[in-house]
N, C-alpha and C positions, 0 to 999 in steps of 0.2 A: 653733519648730522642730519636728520632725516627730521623734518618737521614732523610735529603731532598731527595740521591738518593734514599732512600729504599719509601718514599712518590710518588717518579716520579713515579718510578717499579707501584707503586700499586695504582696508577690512569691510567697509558697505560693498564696494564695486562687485566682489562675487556673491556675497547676499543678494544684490538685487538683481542680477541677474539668476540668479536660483529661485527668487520668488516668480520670476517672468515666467519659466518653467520648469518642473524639476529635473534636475542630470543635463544641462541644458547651458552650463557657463558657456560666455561667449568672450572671443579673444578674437581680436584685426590679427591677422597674421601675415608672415612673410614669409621670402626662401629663404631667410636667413638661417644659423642655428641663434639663440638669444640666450643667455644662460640669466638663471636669478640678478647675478650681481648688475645686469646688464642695465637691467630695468631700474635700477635704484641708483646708477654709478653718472651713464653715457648720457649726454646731452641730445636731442632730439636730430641736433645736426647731421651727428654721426651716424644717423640713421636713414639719408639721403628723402627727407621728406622734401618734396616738391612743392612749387608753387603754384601748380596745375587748380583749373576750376575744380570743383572738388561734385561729383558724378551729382544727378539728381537725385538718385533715389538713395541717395545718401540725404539729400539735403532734403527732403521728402520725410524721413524716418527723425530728422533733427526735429522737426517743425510736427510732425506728429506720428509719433514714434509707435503707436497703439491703434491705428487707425484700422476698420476691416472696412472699409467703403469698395466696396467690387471685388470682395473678396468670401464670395458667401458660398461658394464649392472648393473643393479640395485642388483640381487642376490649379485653378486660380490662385491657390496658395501657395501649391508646389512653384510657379511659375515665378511668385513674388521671391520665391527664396532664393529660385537660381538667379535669378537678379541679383541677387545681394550676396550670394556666392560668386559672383564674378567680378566683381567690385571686391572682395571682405578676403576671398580665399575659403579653404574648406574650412569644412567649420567645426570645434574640437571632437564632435561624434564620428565623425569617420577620420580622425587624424591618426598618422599610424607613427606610431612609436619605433624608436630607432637603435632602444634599448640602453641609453645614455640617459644623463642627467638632464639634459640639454632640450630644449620643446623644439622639437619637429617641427619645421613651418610649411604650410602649402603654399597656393601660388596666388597670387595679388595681380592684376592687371599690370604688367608693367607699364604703360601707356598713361596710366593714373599718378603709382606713387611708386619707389625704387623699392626702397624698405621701410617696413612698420611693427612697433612694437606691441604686445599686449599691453594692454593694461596704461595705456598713453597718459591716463590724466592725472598717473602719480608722477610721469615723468615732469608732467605740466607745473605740477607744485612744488617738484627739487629744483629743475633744471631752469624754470623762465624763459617757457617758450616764446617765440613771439607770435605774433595776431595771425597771422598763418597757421601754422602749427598748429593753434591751439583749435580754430575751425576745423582744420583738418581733422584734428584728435576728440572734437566732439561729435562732429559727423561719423567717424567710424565708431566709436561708440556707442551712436546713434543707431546707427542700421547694425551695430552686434546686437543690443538690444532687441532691435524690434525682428529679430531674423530668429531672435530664441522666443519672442513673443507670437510671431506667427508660425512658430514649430509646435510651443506649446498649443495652441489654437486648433493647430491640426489635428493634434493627437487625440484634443479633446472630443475633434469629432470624426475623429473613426479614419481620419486619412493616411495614405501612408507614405513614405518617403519618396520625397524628399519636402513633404507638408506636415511632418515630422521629426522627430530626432530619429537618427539611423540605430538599426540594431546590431548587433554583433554579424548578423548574416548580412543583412543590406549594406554593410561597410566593406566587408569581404567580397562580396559580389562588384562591387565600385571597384575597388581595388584588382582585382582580378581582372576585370576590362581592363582597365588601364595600363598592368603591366600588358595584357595580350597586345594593345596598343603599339607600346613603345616596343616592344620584341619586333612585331611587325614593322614597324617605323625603320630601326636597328638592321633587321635583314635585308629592305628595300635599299638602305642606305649602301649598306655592303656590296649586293648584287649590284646597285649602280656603281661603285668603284670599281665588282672584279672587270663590270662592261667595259669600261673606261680602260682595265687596265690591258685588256683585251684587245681595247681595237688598235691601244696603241702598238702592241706588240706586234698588231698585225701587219698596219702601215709601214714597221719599220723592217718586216719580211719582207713586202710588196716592194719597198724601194728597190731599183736595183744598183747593185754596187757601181759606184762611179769610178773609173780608170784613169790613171793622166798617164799620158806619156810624155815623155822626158828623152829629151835627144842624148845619144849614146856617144860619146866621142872616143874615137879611135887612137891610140899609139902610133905613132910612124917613128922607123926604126932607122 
């Protein structure tokens, strides 16, 4: 059964993150798919969190999480976010729905952590992470926080995305890169195989055939 504090945790967590900014929840995400029961069931294990140092500006956002010190222009903000977009993954304003139950995840440095769940620090008070883990899960936390903290910030003063939360169009325009991207990626990939398969077939025209002869032996009568 699901303790009462691990129930408190996971009625504040998107509160305070909606107070940070409005429309503005934030979630550590993976390429996993995570269904609800995931998060309330799976032990943090099962989740391939790593032992890895855990990024600065993660541990930056732990230690102060609110801070605007050099961040007094809009560039400057957008700049701090895609930092923390690339460490966190996207972030739920431009996440695209896949029309299942199941939350959509972007993409997480693999280089950092394998997989990661939303909402880590219920997992923290079911499952008894250990001293890892739970660094880990308050560091992401930490910079989902302050990543909706300096969206809100930006919007406050007139900046626009990605020093903001994205809009129905600014997410569509993201997205639309991205497939042109991968179609392009996709076609190259192809065109290098049909070369490949190309040159093979050529080489094995250019061979030319090899002949053995074999002595004939004759009948005597």
């Amino acid at each position: 059964m699901i303790s009462t504090k691990a129930l408190r945790f996971a009625t504040i967590l998107p509160c305070t993150l909606a107070v940070a900014s409005p429309l503005l929840a934030q979630t550590a995400v993976s390429e996993e798919k995570v269904t609800a029961g995931d998060v309330v069931t799976k032990p943090l294990s099962d989740f391939n969190i790593k032992k890895d140092e855990i990024p600065d500006i993660l541990v930056s956002a732990r230690q102060n999480p609110y801070s605007m010190s050099g961040l007094k222009k809009c560039p400057a903000i957008a700049t701090e976010v895609g930092k923390l977009d690339a460490v966190l993954g996207d972030d739920i304003d431009v996440a695209r729905d896949d029309g299942n139950s199941t939350i959509k995840m972007g993409n997480i440095a693999k280089s950092l952590v394998g997989s990661l769940i939303p909402f880590g620090g219920v997992i923290r008070e079911i499952s008894g992470a250990n001293a890892q883990q739970r660094k880990w899960q308050e560091a992401i936390y930490a910079g989902s926080v302050r990543r909706a903290y300096l969206k809100g910030m930006g919007e406050q003063r007139g900046c626009k995305y990605p020093a903001r939360a994205a809009s129905a169009k600014d997410a569509a325009t993201l997205w639309a890169a991205r497939d042109a991207a991968e179609a392009k990626g996709d076609a190259g990939k192809k065109g290098d195989d049909k070369d490949k398969q190309d040159s093979k077939t050529k080489s094995a025209k250019a061979e030319p055939e090899k002949f053995v002869s074999k002595p004939v032996g004759q009948r005597t009568q």
